[in-house]
C-alpha positions in Angstrom: -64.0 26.1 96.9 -60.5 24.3 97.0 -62.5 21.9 94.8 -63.5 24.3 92.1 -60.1 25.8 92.3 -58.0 22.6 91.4 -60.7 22.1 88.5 -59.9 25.2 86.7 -56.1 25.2 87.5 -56.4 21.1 85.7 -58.6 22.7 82.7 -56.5 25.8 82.0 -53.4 23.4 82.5 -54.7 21.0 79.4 -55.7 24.0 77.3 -52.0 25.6 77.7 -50.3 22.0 76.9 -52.2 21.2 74.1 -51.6 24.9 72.5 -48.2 24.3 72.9 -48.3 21.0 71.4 -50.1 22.6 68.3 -47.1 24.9 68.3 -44.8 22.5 68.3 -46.1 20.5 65.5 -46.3 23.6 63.1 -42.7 24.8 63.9 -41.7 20.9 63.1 -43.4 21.1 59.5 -41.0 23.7 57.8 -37.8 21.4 59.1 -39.2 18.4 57.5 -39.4 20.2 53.7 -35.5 20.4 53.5 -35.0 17.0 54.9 -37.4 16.4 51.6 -35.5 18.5 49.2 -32.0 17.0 50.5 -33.6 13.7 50.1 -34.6 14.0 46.4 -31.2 15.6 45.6 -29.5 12.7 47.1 -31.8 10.9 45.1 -30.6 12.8 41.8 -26.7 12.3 43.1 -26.1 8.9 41.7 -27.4 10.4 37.9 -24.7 13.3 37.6 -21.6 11.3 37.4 -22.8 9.3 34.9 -24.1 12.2 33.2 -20.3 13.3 33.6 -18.4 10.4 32.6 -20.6 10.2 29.4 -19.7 13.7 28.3 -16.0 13.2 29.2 -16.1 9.6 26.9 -18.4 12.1 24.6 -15.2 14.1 24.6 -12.6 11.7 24.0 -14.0 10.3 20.8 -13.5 13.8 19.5 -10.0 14.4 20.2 -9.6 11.0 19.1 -11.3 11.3 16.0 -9.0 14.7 15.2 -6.1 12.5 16.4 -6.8 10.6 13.2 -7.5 13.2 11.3 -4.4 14.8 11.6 -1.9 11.8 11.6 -3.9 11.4 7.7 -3.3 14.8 6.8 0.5 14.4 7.5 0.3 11.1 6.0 -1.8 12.9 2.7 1.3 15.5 3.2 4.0 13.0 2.8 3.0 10.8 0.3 2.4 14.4 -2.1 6.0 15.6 -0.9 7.1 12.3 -2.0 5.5 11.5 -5.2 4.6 14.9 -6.8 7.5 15.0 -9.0 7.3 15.1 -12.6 10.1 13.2 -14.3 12.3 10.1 -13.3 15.0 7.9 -14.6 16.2 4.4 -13.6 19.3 2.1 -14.6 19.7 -1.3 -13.5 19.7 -5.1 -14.0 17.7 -7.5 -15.1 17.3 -11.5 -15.4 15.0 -13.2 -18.3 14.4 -16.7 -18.6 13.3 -17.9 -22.1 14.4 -20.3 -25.2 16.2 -19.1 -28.2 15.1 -21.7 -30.8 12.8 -24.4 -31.7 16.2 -26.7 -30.6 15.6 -29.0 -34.5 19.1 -28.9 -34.7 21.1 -32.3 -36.5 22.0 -34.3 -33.7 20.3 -32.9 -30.6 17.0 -34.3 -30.6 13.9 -32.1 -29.0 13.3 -28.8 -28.0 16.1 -26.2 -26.3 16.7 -25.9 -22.5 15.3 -22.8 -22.0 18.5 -19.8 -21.3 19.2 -17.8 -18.9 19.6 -14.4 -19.9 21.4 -11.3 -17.8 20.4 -7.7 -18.7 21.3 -3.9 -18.5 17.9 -1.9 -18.4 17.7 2.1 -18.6 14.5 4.2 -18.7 13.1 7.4 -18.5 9.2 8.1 -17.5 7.2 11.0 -17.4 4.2 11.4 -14.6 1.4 12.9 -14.8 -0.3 12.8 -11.7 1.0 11.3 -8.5 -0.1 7.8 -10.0 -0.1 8.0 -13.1 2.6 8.0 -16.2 4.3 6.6 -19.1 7.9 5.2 -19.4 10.1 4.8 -22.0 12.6 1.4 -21.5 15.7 0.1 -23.4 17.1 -3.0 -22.7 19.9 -5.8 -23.6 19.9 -9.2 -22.8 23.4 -11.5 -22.6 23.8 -15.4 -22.5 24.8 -18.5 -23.6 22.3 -21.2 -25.3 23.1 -25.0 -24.6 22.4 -26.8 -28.1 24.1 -30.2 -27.1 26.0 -32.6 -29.2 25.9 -31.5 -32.6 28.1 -32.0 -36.2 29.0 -28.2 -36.0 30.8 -29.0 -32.4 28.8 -25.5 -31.3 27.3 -26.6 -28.3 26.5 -22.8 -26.3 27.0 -20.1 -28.6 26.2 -16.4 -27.0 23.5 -14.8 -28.2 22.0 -11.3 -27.4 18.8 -9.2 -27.7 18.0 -6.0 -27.4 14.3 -4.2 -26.7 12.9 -0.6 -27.1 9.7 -0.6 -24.9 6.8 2.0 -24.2 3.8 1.7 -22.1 1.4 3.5 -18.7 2.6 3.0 -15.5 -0.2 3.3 -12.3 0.7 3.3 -8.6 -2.0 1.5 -6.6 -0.3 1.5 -3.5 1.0 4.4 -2.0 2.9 4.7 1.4 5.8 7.4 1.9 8.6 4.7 2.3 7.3 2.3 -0.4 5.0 2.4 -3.4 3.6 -0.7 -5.4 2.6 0.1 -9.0 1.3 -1.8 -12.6 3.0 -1.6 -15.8 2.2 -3.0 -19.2 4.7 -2.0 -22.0 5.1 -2.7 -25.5 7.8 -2.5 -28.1 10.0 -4.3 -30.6 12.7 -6.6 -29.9 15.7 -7.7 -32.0 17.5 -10.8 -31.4 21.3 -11.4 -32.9 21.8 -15.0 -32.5 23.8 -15.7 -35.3 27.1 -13.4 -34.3 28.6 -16.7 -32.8 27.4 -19.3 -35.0 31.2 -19.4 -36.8 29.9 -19.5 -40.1 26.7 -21.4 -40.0 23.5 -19.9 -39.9 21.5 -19.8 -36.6 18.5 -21.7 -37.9 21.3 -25.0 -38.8 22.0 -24.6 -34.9 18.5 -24.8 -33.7 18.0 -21.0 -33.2 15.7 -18.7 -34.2 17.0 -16.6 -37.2 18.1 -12.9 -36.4 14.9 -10.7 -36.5 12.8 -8.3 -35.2 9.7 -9.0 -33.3 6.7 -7.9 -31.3 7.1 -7.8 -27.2 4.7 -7.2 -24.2 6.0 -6.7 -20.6 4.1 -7.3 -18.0 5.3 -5.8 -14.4 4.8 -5.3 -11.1 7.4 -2.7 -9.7 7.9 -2.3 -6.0 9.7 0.7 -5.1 11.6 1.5 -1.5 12.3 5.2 -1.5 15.2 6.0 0.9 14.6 9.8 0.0 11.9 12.0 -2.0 14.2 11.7 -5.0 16.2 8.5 -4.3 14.5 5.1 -4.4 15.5 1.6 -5.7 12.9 -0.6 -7.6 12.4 -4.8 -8.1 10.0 -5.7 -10.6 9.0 -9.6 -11.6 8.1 -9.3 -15.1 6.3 -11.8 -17.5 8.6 -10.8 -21.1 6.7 -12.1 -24.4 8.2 -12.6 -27.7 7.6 -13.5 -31.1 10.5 -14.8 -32.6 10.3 -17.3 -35.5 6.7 -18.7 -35.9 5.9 -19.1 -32.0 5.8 -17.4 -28.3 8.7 -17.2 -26.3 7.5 -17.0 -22.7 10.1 -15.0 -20.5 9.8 -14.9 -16.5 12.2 -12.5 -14.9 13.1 -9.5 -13.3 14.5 -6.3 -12.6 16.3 -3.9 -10.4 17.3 -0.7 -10.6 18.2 2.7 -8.9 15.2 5.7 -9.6 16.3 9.3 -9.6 13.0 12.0 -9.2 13.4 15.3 -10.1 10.6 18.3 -11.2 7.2 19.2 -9.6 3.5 18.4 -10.6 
């Protein structure tokens, strides 16, 4: 009987354990699923800050791109406060370099040194759009021609001449301090060579007779504002006449203060 007894107690014994075992293996299951889930998400971690950092650089592009934007529009804003008036007028100086004769005179063999000539320059020009417009220019030019020995004993007479230009102006730059522009004119120009020729005419001296003649200017004004109706202008200019039967070619240049005034 003790025999029996300890049998059952050792079979019932296994049964309970290994129901409790069972038990204990199901309640473990549920706890593993989060461990699972927290796993994956820690997985997924790494991917959100780049997800992040590529919206904020998404971002920054944007405000940089209205950045730009704006600093245009005040640029646009500037340059239209600056150039959107309709009239201007300039005076200055001006510097030509060109000859005053074919130089045949008796006793100076060869052609002329080529004279320097100094020059007052007014003008008026009308705009019609922040680039474009037409100027009206007046001019006199002042110097002294070397002829060299000679049986008159003239050897630099002064001689003068004065221009009446017209012609479009276009500014192909455009900056609110400074503007860069094209300018082709075309006029007549009269020349008064003879005034100090004591007597003798000026084609005895070497010099072109007095005349009028055809002229192209050629320029390319640069302008420094210092307000929206103040500025002051250099222009190198290419100045072609047609005195006598040939081309004077003139290099110079000119200078001058620009009053604005009106609206577009």
């Amino acid at each position: 009987m003790s025999l029996l007894r300890r049998s059952t107690l050792l079979v019932a014994s296994l049964v309970t354990f290994s129901t409790l075992a069972m038990a204990a293996g199901q309640a473990q299951q549920p706890t593993q699923q989060p461990s699972d889930s927290s796993s994956s998400t820690a997985a997924q971690a790494p991917s959100a800050p780049s997800a992040l950092s590529s919206n904020i650089y998404q971002q920054g592009m944007t405000v940089q791109q209205r950045l730009r934007a704006r600093r245009e529009q005040r640029r646009k804003a500037e340059i239209h406060a600056m150039y959107d008036h309709l009239y201007e007028v300039y005076i200055g100086m001006g510097f030509n370099r060109t000859v005053a004769g074919p130089g045949s005179v008796t006793g100076y063999g060869g052609g002329l040194q080529k004279v320097n000539l100094y020059a007052w320059n007014v003008g008026f020009t009308r705009y019609y759009s922040e680039r474009w417009a037409v100027t009206l220019d007046g001019r006199g030019y002042y110097g002294t021609q070397f002829l060299g020995p000679n049986q008159y004993n003239i050897v630099k007479p002064a001689i003068s001449e004065y221009a009446a230009l017209a012609g479009p102006s276009y500014r192909f730059m455009l900056h609110p301090r400074y503007s860069v522009s094209g300018r082709v004119m075309v006029g007549a120009v009269f020349n008064n060579y003879f005034a100090d020729a004591n007597g003798f005419t000026a084609p005895e001296l070497g010099l072109y007779p007095d005349s009028a003649a055809g002229v192209l200017d050629v320029s390319l004004p640069i302008e420094y504002n210092f307000s929206s109706n103040i500025g002051f202008r250099c222009s190198p200019e290419y100045f072609l006449s047609s005195f006598g039967s040939s081309v004077q070619n003139g290099l110079g240049f000119g200078g001058s203060v620009v009053y604005r005034w009106g609206k577009l």
